[in-house]
C-alpha positions in Angstrom: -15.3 13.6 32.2 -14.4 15.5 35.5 -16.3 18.9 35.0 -13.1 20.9 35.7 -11.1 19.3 33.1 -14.0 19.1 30.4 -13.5 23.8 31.5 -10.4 23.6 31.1 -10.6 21.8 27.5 -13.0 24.5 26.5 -11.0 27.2 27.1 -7.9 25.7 25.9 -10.0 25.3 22.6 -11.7 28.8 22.4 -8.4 30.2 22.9 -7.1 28.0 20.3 -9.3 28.8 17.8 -9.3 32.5 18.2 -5.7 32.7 17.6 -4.6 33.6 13.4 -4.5 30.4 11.6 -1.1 30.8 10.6 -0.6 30.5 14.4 -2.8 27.0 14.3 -1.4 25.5 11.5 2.3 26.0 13.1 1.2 24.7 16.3 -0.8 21.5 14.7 2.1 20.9 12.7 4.5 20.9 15.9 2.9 18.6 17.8 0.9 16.0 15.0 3.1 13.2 14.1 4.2 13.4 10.6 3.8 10.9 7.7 5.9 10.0 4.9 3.6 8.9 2.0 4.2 6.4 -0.8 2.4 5.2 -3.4 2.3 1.3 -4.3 0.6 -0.5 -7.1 -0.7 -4.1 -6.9 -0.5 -5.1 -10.3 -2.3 -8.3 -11.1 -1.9 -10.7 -14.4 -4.9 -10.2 -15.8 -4.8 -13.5 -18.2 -3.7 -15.7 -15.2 -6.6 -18.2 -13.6 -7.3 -17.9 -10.0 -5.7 -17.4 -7.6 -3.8 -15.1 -9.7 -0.2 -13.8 -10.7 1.4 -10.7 -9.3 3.8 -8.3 -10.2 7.1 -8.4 -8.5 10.6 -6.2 -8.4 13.6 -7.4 -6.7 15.5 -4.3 -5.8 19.2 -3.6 -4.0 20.4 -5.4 -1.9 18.3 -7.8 -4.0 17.1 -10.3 -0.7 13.6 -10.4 -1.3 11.0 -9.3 -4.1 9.1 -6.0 -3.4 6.4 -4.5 -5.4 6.5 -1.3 -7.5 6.4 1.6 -4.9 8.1 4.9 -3.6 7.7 7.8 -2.5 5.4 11.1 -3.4 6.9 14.3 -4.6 5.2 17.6 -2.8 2.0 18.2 -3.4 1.9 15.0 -5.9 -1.4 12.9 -5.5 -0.9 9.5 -4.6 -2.6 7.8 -7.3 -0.8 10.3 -10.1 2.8 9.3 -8.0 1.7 5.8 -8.2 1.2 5.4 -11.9 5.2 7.3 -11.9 6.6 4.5 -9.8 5.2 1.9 -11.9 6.2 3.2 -14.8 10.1 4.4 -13.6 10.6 0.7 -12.0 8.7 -1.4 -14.2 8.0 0.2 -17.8 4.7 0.0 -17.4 3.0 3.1 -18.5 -0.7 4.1 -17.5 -2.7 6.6 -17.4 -3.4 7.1 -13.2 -6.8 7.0 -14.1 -6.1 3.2 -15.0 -5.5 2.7 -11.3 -8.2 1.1 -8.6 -7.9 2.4 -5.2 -7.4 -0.6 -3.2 -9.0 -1.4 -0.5 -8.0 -0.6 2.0 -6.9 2.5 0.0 -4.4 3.6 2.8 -2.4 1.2 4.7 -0.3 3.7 7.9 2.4 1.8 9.0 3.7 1.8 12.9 7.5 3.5 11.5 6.0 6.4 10.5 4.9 6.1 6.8 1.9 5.5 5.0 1.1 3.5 1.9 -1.6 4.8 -0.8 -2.3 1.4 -2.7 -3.4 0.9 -5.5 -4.7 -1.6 -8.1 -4.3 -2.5 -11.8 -4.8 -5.4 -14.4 -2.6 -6.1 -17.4 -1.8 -8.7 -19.5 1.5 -10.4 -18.7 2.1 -11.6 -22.3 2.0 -8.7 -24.1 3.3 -6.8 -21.5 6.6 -5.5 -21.8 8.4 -4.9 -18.8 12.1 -2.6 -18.5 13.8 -2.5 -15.6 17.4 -0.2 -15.1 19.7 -2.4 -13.8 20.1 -0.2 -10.9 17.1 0.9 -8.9 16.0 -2.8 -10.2 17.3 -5.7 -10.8 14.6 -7.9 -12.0 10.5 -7.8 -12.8 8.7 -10.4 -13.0 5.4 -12.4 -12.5 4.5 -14.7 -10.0 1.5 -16.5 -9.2 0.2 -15.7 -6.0 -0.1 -19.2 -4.3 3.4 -19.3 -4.9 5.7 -16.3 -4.0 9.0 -16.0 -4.3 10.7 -14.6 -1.0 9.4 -11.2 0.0 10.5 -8.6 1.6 9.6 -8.1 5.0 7.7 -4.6 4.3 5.7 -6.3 1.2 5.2 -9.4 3.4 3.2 -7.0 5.2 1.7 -5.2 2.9 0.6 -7.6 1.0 -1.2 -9.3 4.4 -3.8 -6.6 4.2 -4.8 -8.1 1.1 -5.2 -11.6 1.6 -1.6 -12.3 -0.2 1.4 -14.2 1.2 3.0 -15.7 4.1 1.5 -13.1 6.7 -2.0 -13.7 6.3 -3.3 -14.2 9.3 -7.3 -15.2 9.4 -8.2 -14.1 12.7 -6.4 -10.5 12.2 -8.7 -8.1 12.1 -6.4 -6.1 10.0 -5.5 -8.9 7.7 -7.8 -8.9 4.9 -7.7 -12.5 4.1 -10.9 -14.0 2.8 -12.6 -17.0 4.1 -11.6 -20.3 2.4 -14.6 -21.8 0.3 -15.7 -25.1 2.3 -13.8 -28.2 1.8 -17.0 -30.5 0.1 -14.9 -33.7 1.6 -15.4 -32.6 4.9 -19.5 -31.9 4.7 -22.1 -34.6 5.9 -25.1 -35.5 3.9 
């Protein structure tokens, strides 16, 4: 760095931090980009062979299935406004400590929101799943080698995790695993 300009950032920074913090925290918070943060719960069948079944929610205007997600209150933590989503859109009630973080655990999205994610196991038959009628339309299970239409947002999503029609191997930020090696195609 140019020796005047590495100065200049140190006394743009001593002054900085001698000012009150009130003064700091007003000035961080005009020029930091803001987040809107949501909570979202992969919720797995837990009886269901590999690869798996997922929960699903199709919600207004009812195009494509989503999964069980919104938005935190103030000063709620995401896993505690996780486990309130779940429950409001899909009946299913759990302590947040139930919850897995996921991992990746937070998942910021180009548009200015971020996702807290979240994972849980339960078992689809003896689960009992309510929806409203209005927020959602339908719940349901679907096995994960076999998704119904997504929405374009959970497409993505669920790309992080190895899930869906988005995966994308060489992606560094797709999280899809390696396929296991096809025994047809090895000599010897």
């Amino acid at each position: 760095m140019d020796p005047r300009r590495r100065a200049l950032r140190a006394l743009v920074y001593g002054v900085f931090y001698r000012l009150p913090h009130p003064v700091r925290r007003r000035i961080v918070r005009t020029f930091v980009p803001k987040y809107i943060v949501g909570g979202v719960t992969l919720v797995r069948d837990s009886e269901a062979p590999a690869p798996g079944r997922l929960l699903l929610l199709r919600q207004p205007p009812g195009k494509g299935w989503g999964l069980p997600a919104g938005l935190l209150r103030r000063g709620e933590a995401p896993i505690v406004g996780a486990a309130r989503e779940l429950a409001e859109e899909s009946g299913i009630t759990v302590d947040p400590r139930e919850l897995t973080p996921a991992v990746p655990n937070a998942v910021v999205h180009a548009k200015g929101w971020v996702d807290m994610v979240f994972e849980l196991s339960v078992p689809a038959s003896t689960t009992t799943l309510e929806v409203d009628g209005a927020e959602v339309y339908e719940a349901a299970f679907f096995p994960i080698d076999d998704l119904p239409r997504l929405t374009l947002s959970t497409a993505r999503l669920l790309a992080y995790y190895g899930i869906g029609p988005l995966v994308a191997p060489d992606d560094p930020t797709s999280m899809a695993r390696p396929a296991a090696p096809d025994a047809a195609h090895h000599d010897g």
